[in-house]
Each structure stands twice: as C-alpha cells, then as structure tokens.
The first five atom37 places (N, CA, C, CB, O) and aatype in JSON, in Angstrom:
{
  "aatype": [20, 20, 20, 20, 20, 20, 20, 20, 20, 20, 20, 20, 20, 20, 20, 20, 20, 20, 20, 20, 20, 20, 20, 20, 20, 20, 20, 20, 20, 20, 20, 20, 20, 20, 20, 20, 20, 20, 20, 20, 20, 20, 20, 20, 20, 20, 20, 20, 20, 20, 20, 20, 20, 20, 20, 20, 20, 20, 20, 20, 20, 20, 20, 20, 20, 20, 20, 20, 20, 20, 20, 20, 20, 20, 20, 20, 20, 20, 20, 20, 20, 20, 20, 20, 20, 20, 20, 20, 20, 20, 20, 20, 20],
  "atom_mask": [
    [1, 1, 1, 1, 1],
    [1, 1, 1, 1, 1],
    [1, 1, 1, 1, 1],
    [1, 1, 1, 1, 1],
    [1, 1, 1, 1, 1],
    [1, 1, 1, 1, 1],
    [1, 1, 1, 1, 1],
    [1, 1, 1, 1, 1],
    [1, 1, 1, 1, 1],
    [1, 1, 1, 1, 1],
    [1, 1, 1, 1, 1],
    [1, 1, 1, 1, 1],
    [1, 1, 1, 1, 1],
    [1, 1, 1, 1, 1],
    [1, 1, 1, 1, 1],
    [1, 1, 1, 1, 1],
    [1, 1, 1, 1, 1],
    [1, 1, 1, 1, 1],
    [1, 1, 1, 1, 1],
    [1, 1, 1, 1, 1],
    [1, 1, 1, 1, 1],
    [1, 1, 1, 1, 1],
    [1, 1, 1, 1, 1],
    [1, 1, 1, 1, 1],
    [1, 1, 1, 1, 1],
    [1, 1, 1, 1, 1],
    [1, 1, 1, 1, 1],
    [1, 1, 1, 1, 1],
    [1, 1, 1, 1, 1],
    [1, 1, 1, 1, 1],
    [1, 1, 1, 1, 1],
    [1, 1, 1, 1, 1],
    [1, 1, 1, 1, 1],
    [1, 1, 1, 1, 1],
    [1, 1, 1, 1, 1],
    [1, 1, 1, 1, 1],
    [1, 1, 1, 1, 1],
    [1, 1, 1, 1, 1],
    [1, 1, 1, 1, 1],
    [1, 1, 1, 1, 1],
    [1, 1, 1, 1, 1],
    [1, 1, 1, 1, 1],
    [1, 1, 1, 1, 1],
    [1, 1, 1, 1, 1],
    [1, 1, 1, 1, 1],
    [1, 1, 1, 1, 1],
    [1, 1, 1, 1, 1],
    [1, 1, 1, 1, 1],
    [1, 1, 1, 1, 1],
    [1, 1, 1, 1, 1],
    [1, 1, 1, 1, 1],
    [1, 1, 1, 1, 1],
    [1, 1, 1, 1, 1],
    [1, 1, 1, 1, 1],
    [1, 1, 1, 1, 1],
    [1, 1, 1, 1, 1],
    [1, 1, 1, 1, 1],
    [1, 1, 1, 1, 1],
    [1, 1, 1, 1, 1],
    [1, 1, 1, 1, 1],
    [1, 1, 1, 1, 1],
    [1, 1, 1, 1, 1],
    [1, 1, 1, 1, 1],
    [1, 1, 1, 1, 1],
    [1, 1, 1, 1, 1],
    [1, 1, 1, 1, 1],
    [1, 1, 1, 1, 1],
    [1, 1, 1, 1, 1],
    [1, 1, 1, 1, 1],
    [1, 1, 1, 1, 1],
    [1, 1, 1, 1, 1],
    [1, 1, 1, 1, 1],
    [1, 1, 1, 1, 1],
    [1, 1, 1, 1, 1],
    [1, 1, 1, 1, 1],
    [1, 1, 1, 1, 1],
    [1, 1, 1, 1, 1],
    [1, 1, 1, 1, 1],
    [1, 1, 1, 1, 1],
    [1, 1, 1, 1, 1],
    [1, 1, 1, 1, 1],
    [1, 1, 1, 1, 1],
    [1, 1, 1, 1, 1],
    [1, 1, 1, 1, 1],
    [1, 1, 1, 1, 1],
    [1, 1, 1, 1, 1],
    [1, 1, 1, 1, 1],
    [1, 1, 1, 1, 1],
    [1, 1, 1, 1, 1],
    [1, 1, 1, 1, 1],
    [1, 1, 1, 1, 1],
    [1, 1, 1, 1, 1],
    [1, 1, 1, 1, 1]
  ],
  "atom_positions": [
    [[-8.22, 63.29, 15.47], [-8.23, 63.73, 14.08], [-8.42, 65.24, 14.05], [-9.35, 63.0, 13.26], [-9.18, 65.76, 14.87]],
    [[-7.69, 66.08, 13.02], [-7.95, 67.01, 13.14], [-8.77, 67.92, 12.93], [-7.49, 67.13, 13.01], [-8.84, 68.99, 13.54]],
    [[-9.77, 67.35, 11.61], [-11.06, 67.93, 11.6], [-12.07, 67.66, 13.18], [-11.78, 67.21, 10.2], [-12.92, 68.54, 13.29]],
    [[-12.08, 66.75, 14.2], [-12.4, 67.16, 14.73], [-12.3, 68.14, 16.08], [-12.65, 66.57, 14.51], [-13.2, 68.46, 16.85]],
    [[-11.04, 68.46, 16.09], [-10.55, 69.5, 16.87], [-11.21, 70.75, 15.88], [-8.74, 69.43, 17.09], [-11.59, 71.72, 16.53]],
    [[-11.37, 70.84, 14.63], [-11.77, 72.12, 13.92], [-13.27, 72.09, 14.23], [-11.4, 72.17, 12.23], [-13.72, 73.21, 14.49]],
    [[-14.35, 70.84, 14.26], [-15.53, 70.85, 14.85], [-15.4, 72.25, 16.14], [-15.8, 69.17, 15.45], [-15.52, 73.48, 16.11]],
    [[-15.02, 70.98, 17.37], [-14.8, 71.1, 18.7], [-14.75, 72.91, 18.49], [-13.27, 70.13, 19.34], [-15.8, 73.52, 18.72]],
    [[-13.79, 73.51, 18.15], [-13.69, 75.1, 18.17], [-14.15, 75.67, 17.68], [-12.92, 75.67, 17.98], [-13.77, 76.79, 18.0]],
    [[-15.17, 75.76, 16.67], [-15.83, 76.1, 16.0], [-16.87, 77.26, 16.93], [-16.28, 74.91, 15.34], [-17.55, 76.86, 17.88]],
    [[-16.85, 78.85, 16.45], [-16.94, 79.3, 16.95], [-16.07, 80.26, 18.25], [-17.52, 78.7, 16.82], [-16.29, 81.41, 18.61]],
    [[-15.15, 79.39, 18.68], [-13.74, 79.63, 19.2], [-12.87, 80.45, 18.62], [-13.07, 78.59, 19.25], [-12.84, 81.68, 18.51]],
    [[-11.92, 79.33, 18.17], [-11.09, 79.62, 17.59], [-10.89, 78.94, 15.93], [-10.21, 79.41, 18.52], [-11.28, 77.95, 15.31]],
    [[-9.91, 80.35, 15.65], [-10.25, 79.68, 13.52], [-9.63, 78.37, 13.67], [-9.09, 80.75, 11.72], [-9.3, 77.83, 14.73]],
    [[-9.5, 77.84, 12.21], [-9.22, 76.61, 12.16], [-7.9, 76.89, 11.99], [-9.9, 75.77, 11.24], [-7.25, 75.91, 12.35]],
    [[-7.13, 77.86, 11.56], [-5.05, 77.94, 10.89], [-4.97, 78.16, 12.96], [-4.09, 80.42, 9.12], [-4.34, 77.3, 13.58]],
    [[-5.4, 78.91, 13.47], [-4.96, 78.44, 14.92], [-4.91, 77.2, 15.66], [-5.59, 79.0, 15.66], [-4.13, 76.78, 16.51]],
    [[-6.14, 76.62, 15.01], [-5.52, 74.92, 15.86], [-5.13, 74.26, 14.99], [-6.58, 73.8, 16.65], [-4.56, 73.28, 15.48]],
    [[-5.09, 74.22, 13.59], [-4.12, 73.75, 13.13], [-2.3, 74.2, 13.46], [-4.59, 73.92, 11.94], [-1.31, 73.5, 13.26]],
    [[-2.38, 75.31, 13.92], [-1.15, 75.77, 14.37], [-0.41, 74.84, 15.7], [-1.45, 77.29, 14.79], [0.73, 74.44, 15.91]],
    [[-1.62, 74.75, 16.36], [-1.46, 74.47, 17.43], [-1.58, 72.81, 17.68], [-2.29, 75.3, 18.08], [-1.22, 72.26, 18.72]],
    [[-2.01, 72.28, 16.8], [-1.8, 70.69, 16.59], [-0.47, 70.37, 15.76], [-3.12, 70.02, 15.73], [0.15, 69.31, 15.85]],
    [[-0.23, 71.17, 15.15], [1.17, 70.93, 14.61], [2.22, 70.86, 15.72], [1.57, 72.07, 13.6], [3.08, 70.0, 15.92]],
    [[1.98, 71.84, 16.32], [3.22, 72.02, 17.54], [3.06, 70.98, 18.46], [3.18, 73.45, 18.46], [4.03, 70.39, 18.92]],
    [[1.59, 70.62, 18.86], [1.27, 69.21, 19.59], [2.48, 68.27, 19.46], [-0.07, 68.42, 18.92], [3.34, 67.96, 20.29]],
    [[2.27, 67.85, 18.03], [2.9, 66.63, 17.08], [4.31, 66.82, 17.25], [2.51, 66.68, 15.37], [4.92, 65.79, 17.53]],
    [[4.86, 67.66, 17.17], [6.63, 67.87, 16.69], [6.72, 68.03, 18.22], [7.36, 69.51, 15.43], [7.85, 68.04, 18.71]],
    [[5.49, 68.17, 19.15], [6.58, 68.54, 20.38], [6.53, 66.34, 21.33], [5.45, 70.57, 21.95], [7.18, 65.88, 22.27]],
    [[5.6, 65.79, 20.53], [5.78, 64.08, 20.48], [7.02, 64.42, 20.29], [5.01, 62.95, 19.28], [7.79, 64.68, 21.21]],
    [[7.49, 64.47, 18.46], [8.71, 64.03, 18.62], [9.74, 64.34, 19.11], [9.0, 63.87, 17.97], [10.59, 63.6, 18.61]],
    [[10.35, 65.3, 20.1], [11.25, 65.72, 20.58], [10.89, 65.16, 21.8], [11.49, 67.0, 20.39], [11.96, 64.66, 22.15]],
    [[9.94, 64.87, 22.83], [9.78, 65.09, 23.64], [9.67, 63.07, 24.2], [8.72, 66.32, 23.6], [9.73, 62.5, 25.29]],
    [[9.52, 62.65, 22.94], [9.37, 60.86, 23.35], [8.64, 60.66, 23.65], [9.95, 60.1, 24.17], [7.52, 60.81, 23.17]],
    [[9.15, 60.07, 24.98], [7.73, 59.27, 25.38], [7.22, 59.82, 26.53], [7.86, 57.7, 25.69], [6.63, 59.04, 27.27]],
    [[7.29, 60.98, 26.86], [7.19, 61.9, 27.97], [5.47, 62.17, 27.86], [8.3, 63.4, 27.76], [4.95, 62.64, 26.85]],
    [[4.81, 61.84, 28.94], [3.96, 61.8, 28.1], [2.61, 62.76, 28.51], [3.74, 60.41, 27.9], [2.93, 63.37, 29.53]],
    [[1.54, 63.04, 28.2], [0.72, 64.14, 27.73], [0.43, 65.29, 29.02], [-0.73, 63.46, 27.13], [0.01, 64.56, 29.92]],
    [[0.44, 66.19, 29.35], [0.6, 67.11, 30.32], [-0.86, 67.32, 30.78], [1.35, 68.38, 29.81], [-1.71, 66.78, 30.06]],
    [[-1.3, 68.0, 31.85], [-2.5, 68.12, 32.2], [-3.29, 69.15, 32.03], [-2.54, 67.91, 33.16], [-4.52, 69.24, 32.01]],
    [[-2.36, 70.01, 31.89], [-2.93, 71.32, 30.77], [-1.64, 71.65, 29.38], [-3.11, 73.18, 31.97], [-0.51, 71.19, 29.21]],
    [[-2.4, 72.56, 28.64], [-1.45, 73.27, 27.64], [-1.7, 72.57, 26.61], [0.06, 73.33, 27.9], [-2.58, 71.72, 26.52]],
    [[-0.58, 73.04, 25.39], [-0.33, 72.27, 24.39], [-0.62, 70.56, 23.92], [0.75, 72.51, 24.46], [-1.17, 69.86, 23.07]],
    [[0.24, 70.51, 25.24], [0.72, 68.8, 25.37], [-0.27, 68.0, 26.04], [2.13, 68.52, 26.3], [0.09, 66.83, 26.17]],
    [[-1.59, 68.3, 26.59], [-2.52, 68.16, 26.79], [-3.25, 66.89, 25.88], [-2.87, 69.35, 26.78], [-3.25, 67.18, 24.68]],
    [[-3.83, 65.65, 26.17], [-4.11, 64.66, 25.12], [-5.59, 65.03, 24.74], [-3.91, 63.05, 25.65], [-6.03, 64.71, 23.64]],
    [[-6.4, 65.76, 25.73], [-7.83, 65.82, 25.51], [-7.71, 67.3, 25.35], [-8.9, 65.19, 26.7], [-7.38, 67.92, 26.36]],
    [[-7.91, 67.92, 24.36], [-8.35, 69.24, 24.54], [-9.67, 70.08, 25.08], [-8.22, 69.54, 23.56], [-10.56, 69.67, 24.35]],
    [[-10.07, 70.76, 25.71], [-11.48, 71.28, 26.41], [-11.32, 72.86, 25.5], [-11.45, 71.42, 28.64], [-10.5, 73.39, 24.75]],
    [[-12.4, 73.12, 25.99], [-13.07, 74.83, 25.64], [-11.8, 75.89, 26.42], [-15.14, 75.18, 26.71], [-11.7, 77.04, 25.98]],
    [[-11.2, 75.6, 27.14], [-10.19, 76.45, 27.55], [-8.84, 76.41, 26.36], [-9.75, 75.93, 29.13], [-8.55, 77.48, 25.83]],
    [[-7.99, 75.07, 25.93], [-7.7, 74.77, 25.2], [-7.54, 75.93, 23.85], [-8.36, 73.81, 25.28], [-6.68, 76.75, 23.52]],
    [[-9.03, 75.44, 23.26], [-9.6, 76.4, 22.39], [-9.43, 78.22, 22.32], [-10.91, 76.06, 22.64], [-9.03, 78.93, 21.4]],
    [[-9.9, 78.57, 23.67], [-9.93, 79.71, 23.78], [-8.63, 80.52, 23.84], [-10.63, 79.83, 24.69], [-8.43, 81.66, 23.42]],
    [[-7.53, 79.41, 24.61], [-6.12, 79.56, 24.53], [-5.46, 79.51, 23.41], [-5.57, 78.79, 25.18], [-4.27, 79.81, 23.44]],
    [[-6.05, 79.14, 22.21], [-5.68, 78.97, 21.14], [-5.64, 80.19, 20.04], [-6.34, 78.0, 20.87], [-4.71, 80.59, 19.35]],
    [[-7.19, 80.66, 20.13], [-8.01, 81.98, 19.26], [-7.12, 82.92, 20.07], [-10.07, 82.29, 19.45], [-7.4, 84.03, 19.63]],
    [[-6.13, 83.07, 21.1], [-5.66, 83.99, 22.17], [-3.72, 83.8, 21.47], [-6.18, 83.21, 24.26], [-2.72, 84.51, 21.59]],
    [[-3.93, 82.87, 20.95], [-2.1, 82.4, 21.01], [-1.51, 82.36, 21.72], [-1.19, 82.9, 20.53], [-0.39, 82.86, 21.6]],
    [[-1.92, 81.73, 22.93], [-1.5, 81.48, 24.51], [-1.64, 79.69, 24.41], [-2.85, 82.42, 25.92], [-1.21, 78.86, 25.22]],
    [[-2.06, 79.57, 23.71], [-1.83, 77.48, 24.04], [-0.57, 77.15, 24.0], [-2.5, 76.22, 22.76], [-0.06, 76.95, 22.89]],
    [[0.19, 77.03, 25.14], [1.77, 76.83, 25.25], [2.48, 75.75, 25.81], [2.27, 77.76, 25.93], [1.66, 75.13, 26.48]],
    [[3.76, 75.11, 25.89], [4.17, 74.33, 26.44], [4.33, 74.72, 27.32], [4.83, 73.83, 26.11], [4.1, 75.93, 27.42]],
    [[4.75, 74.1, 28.31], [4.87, 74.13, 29.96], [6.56, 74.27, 30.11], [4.15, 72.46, 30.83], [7.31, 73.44, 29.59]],
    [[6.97, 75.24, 30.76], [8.46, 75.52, 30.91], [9.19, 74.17, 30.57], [8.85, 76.06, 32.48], [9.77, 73.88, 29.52]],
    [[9.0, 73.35, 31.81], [9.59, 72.0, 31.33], [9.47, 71.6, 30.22], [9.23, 71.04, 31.89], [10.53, 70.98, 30.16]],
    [[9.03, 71.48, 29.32], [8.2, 70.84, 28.03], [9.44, 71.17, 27.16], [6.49, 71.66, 27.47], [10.32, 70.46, 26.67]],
    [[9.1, 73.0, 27.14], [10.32, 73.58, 26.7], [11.74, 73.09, 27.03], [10.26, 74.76, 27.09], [12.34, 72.6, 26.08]],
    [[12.55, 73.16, 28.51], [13.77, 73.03, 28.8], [14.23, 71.44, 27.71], [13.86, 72.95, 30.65], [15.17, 71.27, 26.94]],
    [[13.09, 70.53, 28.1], [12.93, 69.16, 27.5], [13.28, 69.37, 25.94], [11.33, 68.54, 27.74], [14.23, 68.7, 25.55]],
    [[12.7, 70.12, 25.07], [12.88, 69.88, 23.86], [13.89, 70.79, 23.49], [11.74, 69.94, 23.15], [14.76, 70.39, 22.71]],
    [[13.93, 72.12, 23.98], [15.24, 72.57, 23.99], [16.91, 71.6, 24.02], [15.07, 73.36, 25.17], [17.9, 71.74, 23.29]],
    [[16.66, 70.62, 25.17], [18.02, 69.84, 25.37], [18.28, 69.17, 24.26], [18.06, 68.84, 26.49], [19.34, 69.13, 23.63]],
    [[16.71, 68.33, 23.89], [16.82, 67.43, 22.8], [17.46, 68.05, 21.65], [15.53, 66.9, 22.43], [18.44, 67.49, 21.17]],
    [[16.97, 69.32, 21.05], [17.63, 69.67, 19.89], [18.53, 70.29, 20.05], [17.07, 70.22, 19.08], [18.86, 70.97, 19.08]],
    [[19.49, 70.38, 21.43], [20.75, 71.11, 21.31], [21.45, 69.24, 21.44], [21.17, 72.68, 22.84], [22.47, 69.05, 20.78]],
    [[21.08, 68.44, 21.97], [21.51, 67.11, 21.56], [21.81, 66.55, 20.21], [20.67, 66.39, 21.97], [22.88, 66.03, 19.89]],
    [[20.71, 66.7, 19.42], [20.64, 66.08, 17.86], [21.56, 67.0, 17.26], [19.04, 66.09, 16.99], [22.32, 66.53, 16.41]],
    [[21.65, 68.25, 17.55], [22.47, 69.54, 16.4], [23.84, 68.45, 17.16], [22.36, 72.13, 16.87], [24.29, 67.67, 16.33]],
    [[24.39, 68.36, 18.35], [25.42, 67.74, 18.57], [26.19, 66.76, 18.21], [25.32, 67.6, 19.2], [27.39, 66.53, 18.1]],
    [[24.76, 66.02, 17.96], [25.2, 64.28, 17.19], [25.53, 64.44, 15.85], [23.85, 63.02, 17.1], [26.63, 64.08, 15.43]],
    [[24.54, 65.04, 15.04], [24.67, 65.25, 13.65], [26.35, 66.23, 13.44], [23.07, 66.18, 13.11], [27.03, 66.09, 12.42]],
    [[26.63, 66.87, 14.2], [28.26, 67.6, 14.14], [29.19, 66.6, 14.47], [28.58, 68.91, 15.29], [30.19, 66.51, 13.75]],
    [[29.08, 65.89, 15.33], [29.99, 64.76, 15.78], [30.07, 63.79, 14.52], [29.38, 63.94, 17.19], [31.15, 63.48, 14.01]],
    [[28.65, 63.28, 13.97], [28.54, 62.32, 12.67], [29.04, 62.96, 11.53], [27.08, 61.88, 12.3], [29.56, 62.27, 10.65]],
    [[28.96, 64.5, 11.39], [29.51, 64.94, 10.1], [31.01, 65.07, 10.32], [28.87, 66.31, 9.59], [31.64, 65.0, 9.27]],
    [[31.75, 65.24, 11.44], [32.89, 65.47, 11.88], [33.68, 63.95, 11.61], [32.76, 66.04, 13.39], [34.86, 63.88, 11.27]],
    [[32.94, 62.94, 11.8], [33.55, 61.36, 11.96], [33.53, 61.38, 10.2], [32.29, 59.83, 13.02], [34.49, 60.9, 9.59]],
    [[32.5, 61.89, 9.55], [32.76, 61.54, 8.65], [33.77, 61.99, 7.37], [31.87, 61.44, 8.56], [34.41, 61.56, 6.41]],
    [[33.39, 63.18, 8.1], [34.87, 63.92, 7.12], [36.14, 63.2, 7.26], [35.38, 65.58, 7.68], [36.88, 62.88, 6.33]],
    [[36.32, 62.97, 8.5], [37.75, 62.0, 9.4], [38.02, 61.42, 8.39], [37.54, 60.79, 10.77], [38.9, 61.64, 7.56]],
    [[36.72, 60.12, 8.49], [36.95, 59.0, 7.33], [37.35, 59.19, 6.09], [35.92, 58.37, 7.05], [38.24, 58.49, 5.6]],
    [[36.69, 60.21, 5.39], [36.77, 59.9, 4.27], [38.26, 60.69, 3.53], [35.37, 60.24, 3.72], [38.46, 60.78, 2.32]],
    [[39.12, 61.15, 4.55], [40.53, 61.63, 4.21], [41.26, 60.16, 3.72], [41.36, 62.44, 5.7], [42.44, 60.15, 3.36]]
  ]
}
C-alpha cells in the first residue's frame, strides 16, 4: 500500500518521489507481465532504505533489461494497434 511506502521514507525521501516511483513500479507490471520482481531497483517487490534514498536522489531505476523489455513491448502494441487500425480501414471500404 502506498501510504505505507510514504511511512517507510519518511524522513528520506518526499512522498511525490515515491509516489513517482510507485507509479512507474505499476505501469512497468504492466508492460513487463509476468516477468517478475528484480532484486534491486524499481522493480524490486520489497523496498529497503537504499530504495528510498535512491528515490529522494531520482536514481530508483529500471534495470537495462527491464527497459529493453518494455521498450519491445510498446514498440509491439504501437504495431498491433497500426496493423488493427490498418485491417480496419480495409474493412470498412
């Protein structure tokens, strides 16, 4: 929950930074599936005092891979959705 990640840092880092940084958590789930939680960084399931500090710093980041990973995915979906708008124009001539 996210108030208690705002506990947890308290003192750390503000709260619009890990809220920043739990947002990106979340959206990087959905791109990323079922790939699942990394052992440091972002994608990390337990956050610690490093975490935090990486956070108040704007250094809490995905892990190259993480990136290449969600990168593919959304050069995938922009693909599908062009292909689906493309089929559909087809059709509807």
């Amino acid at each position: 929950m996210f108030s208690d990640h705002v506990e947890a840092a308290q003192g750390i880092a503000a709260w619009h930074a890990i809220l920043g940084d739990a947002m990106a958590h979340e959206i990087g789930h959905l791109l990323l599936g079922s790939y699942p939680h990394s052992v440091s960084g972002l994608m990390r399931a337990e956050w610690r005092r490093e975490e935090y500090v990486r956070s108040a710093q704007g250094g809490l980041l995905f892990t190259p891979h993480e990136g290449e990973l969600m990168r593919a995915e959304v050069l995938a979906r922009i693909r599908q959705q062009n292909t689906t708008q493309t089929l559909g124009s087809f059709l509807a001539k």
